[in-house]
N, CA, C and O atoms as a GROMACS GRO file, in nm:
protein
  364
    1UNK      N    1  -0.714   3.050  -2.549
    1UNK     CA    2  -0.683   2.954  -2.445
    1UNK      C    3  -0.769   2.982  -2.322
    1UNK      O    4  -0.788   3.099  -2.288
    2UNK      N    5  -0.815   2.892  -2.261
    2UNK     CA    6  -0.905   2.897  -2.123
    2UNK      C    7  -0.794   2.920  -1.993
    2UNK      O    8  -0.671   2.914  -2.005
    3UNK      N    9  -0.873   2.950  -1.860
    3UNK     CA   10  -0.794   2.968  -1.816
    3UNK      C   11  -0.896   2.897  -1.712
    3UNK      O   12  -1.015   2.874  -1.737
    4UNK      N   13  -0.817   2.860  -1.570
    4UNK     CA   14  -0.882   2.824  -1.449
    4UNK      C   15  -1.052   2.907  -1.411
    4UNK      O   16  -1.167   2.863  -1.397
    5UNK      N   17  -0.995   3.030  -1.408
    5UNK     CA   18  -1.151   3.129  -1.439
    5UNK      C   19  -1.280   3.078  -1.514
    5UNK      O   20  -1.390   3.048  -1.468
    6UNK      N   21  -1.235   3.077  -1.634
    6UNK     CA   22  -1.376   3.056  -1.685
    6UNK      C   23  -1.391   2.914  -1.720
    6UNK      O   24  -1.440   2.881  -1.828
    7UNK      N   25  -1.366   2.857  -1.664
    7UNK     CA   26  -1.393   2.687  -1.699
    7UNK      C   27  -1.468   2.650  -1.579
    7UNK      O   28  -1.420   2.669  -1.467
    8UNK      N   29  -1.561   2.609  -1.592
    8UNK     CA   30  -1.658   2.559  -1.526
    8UNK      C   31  -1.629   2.437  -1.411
    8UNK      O   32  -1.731   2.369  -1.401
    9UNK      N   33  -1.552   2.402  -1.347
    9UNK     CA   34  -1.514   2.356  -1.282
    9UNK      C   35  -1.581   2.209  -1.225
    9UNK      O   36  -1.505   2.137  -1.160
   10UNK      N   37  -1.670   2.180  -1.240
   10UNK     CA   38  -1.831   2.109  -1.190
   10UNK      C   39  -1.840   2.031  -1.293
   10UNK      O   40  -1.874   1.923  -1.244
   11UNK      N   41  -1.829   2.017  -1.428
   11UNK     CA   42  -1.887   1.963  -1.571
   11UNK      C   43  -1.748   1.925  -1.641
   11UNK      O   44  -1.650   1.984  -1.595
   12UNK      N   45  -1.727   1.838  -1.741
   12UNK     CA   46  -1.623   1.815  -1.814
   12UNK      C   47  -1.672   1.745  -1.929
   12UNK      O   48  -1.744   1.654  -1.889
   13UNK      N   49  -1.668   1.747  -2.016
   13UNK     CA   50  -1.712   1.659  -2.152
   13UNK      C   51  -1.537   1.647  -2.252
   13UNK      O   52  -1.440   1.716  -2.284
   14UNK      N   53  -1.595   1.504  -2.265
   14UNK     CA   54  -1.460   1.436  -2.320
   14UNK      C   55  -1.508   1.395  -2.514
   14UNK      O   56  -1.603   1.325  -2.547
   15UNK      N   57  -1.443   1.439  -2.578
   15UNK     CA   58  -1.453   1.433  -2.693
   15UNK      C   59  -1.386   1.361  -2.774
   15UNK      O   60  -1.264   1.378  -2.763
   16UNK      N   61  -1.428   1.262  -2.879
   16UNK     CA   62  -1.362   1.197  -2.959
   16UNK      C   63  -1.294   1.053  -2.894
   16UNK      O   64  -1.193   0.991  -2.925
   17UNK      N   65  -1.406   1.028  -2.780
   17UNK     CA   66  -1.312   0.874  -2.769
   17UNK      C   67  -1.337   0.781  -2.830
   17UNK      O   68  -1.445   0.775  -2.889
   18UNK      N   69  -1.248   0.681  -2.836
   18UNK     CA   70  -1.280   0.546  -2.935
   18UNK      C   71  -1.427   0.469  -2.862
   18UNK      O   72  -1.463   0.458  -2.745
   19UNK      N   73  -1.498   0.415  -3.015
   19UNK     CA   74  -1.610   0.357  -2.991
   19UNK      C   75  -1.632   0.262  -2.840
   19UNK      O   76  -1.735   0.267  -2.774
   20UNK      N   77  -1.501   0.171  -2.803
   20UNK     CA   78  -1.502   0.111  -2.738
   20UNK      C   79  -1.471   0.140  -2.601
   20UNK      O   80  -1.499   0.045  -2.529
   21UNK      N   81  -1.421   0.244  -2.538
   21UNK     CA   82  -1.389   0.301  -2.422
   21UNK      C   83  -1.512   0.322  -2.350
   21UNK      O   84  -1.494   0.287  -2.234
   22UNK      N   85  -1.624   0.362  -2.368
   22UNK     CA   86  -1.798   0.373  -2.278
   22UNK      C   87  -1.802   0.255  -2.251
   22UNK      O   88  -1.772   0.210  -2.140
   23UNK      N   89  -1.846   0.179  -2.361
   23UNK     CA   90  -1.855   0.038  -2.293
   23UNK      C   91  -1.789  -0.038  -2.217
   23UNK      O   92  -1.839  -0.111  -2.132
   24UNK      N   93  -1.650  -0.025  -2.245
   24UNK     CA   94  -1.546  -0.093  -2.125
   24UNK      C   95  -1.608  -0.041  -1.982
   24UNK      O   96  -1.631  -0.117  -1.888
   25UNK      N   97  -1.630   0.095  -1.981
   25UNK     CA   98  -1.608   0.202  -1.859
   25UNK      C   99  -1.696   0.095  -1.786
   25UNK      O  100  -1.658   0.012  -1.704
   26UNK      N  101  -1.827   0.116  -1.837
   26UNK     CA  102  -1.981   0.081  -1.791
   26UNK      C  103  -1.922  -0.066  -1.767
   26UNK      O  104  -1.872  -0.080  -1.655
   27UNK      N  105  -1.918  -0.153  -1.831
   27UNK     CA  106  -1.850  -0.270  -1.780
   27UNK      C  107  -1.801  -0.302  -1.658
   27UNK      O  108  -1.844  -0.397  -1.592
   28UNK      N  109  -1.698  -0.215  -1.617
   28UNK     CA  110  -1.594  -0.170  -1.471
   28UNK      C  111  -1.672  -0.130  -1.375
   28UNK      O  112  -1.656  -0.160  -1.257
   29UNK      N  113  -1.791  -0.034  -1.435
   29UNK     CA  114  -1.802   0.017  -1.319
   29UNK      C  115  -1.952  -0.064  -1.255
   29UNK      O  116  -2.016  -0.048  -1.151
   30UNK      N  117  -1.969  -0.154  -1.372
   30UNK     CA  118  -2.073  -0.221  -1.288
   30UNK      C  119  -2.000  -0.375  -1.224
   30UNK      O  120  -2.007  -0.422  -1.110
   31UNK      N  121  -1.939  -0.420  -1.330
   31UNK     CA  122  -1.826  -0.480  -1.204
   31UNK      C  123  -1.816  -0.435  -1.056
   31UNK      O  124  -1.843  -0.519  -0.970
   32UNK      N  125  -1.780  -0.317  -1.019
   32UNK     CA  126  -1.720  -0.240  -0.927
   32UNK      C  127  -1.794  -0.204  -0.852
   32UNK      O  128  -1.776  -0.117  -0.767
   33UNK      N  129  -1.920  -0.287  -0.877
   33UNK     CA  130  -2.045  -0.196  -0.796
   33UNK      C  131  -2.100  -0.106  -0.801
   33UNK      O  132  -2.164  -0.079  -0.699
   34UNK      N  133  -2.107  -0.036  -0.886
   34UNK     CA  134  -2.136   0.122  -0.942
   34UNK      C  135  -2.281   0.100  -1.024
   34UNK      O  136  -2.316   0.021  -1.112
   35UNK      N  137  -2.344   0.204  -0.957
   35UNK     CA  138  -2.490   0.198  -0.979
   35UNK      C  139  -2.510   0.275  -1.137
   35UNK      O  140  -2.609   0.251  -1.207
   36UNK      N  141  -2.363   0.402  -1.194
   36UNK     CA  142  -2.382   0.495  -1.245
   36UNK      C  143  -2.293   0.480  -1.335
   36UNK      O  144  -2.236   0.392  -1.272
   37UNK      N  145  -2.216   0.492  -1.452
   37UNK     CA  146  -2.114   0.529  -1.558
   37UNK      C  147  -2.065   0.629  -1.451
   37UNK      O  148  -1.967   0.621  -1.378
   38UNK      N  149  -2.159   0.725  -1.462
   38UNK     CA  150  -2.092   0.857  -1.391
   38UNK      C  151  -2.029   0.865  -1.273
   38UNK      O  152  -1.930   0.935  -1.249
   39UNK      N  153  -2.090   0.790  -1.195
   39UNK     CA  154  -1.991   0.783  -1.027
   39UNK      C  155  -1.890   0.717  -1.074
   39UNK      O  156  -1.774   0.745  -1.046
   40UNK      N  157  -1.924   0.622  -1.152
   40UNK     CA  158  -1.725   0.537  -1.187
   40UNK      C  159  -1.648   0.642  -1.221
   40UNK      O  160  -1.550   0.671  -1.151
   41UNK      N  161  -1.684   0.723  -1.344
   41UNK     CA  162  -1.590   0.771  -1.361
   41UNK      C  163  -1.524   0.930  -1.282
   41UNK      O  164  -1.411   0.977  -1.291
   42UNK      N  165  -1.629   0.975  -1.217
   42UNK     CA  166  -1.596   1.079  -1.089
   42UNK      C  167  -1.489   1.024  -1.040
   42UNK      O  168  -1.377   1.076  -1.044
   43UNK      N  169  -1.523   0.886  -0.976
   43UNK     CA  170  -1.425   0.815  -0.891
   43UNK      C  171  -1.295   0.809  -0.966
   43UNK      O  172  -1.200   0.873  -0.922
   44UNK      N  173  -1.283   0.744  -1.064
   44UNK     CA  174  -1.124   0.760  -1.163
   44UNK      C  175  -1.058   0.876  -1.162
   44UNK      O  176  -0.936   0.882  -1.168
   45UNK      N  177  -1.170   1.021  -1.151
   45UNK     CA  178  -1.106   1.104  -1.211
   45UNK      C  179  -1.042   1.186  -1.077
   45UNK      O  180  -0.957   1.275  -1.088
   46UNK      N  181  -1.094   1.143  -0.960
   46UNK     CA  182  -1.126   1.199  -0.838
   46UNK      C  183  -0.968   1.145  -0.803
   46UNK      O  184  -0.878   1.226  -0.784
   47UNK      N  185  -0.946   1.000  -0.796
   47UNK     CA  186  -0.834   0.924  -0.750
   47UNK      C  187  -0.699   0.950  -0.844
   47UNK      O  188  -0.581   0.935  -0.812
   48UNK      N  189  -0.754   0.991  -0.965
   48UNK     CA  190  -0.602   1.070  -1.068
   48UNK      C  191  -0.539   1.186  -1.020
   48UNK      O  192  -0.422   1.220  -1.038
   49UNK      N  193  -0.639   1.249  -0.950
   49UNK     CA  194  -0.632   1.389  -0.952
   49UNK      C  195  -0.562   1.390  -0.812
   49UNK      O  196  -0.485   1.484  -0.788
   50UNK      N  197  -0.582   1.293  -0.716
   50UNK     CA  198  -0.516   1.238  -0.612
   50UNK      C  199  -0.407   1.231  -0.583
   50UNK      O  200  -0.345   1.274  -0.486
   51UNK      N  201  -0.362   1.142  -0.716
   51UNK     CA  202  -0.223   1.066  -0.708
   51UNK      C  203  -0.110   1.149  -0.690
   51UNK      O  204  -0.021   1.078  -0.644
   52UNK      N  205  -0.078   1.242  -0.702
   52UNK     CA  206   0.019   1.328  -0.684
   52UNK      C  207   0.056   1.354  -0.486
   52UNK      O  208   0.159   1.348  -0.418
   53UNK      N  209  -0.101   1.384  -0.454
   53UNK     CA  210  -0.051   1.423  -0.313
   53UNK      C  211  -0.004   1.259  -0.274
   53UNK      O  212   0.104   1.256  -0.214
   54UNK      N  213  -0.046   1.171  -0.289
   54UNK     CA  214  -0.104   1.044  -0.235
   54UNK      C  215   0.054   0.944  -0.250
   54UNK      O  216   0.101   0.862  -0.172
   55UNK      N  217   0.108   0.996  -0.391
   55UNK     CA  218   0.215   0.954  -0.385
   55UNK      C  219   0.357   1.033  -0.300
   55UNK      O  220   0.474   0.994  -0.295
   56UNK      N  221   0.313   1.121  -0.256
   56UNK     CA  222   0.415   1.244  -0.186
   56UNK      C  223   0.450   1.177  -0.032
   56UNK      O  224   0.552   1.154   0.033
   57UNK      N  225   0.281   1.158  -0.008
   57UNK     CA  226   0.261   1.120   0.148
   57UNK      C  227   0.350   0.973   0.164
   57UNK      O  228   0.420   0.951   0.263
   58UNK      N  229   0.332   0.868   0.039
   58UNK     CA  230   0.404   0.701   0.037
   58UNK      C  231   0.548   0.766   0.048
   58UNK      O  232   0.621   0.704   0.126
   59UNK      N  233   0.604   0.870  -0.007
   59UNK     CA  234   0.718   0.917  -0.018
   59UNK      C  235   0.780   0.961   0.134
   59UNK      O  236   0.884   0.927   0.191
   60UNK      N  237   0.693   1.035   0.166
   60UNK     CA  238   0.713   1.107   0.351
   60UNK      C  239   0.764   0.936   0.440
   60UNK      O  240   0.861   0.887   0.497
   61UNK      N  241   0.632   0.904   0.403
   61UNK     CA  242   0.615   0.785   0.521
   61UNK      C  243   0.709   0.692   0.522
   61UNK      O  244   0.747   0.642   0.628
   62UNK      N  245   0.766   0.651   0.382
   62UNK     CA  246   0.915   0.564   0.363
   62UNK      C  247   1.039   0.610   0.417
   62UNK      O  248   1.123   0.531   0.460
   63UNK      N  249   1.061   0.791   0.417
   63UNK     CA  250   1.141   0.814   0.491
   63UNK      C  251   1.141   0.775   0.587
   63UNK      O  252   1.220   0.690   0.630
   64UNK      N  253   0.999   0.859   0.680
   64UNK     CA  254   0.999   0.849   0.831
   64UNK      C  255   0.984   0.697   0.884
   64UNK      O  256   0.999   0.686   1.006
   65UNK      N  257   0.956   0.573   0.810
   65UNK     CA  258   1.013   0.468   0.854
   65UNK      C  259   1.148   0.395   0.814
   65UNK      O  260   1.176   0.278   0.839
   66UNK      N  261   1.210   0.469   0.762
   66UNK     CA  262   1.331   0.466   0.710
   66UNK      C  263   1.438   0.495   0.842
   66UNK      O  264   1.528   0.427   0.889
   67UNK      N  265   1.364   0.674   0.888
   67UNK     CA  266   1.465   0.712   0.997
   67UNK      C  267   1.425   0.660   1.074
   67UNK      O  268   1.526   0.638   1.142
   68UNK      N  269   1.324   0.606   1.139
   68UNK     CA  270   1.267   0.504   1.226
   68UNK      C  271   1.311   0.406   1.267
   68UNK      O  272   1.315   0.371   1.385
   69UNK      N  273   1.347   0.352   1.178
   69UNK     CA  274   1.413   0.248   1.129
   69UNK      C  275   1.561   0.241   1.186
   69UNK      O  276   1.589   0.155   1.271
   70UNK      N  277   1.654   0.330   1.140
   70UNK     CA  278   1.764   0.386   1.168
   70UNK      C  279   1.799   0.419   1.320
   70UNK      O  280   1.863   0.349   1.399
   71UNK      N  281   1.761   0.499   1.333
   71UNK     CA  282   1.729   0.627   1.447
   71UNK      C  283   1.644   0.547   1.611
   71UNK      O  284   1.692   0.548   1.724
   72UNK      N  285   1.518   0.490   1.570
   72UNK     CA  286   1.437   0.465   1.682
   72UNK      C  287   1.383   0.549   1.678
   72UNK      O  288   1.384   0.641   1.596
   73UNK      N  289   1.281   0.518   1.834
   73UNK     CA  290   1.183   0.658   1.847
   73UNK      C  291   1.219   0.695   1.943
   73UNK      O  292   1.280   0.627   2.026
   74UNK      N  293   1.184   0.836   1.956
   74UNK     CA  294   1.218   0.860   2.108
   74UNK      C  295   1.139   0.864   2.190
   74UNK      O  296   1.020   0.890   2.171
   75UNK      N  297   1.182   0.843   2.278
   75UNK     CA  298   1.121   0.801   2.446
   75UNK      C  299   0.972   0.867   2.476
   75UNK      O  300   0.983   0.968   2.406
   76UNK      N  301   0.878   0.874   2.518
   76UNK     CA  302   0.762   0.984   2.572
   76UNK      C  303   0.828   1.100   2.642
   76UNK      O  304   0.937   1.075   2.692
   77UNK      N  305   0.790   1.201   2.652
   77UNK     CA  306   0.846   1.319   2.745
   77UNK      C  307   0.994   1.377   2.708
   77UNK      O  308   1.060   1.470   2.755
   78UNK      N  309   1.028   1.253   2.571
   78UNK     CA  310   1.185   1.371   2.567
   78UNK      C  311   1.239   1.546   2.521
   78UNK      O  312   1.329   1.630   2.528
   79UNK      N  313   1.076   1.511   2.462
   79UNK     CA  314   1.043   1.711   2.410
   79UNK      C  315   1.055   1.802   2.502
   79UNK      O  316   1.116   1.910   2.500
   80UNK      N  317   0.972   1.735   2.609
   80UNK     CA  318   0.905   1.865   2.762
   80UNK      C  319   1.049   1.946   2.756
   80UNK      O  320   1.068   2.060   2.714
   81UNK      N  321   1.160   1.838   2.817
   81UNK     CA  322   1.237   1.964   2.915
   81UNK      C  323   1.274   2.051   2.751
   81UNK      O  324   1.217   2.160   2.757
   82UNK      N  325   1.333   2.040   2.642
   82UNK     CA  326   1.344   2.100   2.532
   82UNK      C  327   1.231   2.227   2.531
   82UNK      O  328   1.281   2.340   2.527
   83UNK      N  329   1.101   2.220   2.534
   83UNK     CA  330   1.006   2.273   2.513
   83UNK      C  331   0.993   2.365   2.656
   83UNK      O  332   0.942   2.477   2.652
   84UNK      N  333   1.038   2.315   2.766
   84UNK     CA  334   1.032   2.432   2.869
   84UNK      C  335   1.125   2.471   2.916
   84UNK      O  336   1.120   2.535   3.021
   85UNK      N  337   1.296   2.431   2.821
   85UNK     CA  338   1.416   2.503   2.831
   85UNK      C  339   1.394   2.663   2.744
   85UNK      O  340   1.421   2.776   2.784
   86UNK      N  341   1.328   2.613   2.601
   86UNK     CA  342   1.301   2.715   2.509
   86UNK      C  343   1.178   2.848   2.543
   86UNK      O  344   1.188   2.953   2.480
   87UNK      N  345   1.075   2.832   2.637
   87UNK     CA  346   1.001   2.833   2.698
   87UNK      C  347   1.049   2.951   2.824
   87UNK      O  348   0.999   3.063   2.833
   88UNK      N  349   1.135   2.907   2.898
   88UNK     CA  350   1.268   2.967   3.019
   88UNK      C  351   1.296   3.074   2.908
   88UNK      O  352   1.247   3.187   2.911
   89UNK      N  353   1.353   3.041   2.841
   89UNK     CA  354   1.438   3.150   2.706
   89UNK      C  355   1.382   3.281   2.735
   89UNK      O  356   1.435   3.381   2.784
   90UNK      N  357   1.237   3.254   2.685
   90UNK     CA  358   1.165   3.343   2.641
   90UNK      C  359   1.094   3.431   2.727
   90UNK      O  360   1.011   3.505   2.674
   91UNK      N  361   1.111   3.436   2.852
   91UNK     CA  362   1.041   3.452   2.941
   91UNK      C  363   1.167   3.563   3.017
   91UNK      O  364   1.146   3.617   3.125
   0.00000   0.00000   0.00000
């Protein structure tokens, strides 16, 4: 079994795809504006590899307009005195 270490990180070769999957690709990606097979598929593999944080952040942001939503915002300056009560504390 490989491990993160010795796998080359930079290069990937995909083996055994159906006859018809290159040609679709190349298809898309000249659709898509793509000068290269290869930048299309960087780009696919780039934006998969994405989706995890990308869907975390849609996740954050629904809350925080959720409590937004709820809640309001608060005012400009309602931190300071908080921030130089805690501030006093420490001093």
């Amino acid at each position: 079994m490989q491990t993160v270490d010795n796998i080359n990180l930079g290069n990937i070769k995909v083996r055994n795809l159906e006859p018809w999957v290159v040609p679709a690709l190349s298809h898309q990606a000249t659709e898509a504006g793509y000068k290269t097979l290869e930048g299309f598929v960087r780009q696919l593999l780039q934006a998969q590899a994405l989706r995890p944080q990308n869907d975390f952040a849609k996740e954050v942001q629904q809350h925080l307009d959720a409590m937004q939503q709820k809640y309001g915002l608060l005012p400009d300056g309602f931190t300071d005195g908080l921030v130089r009560d805690i501030r006093d504390e420490k001093e």
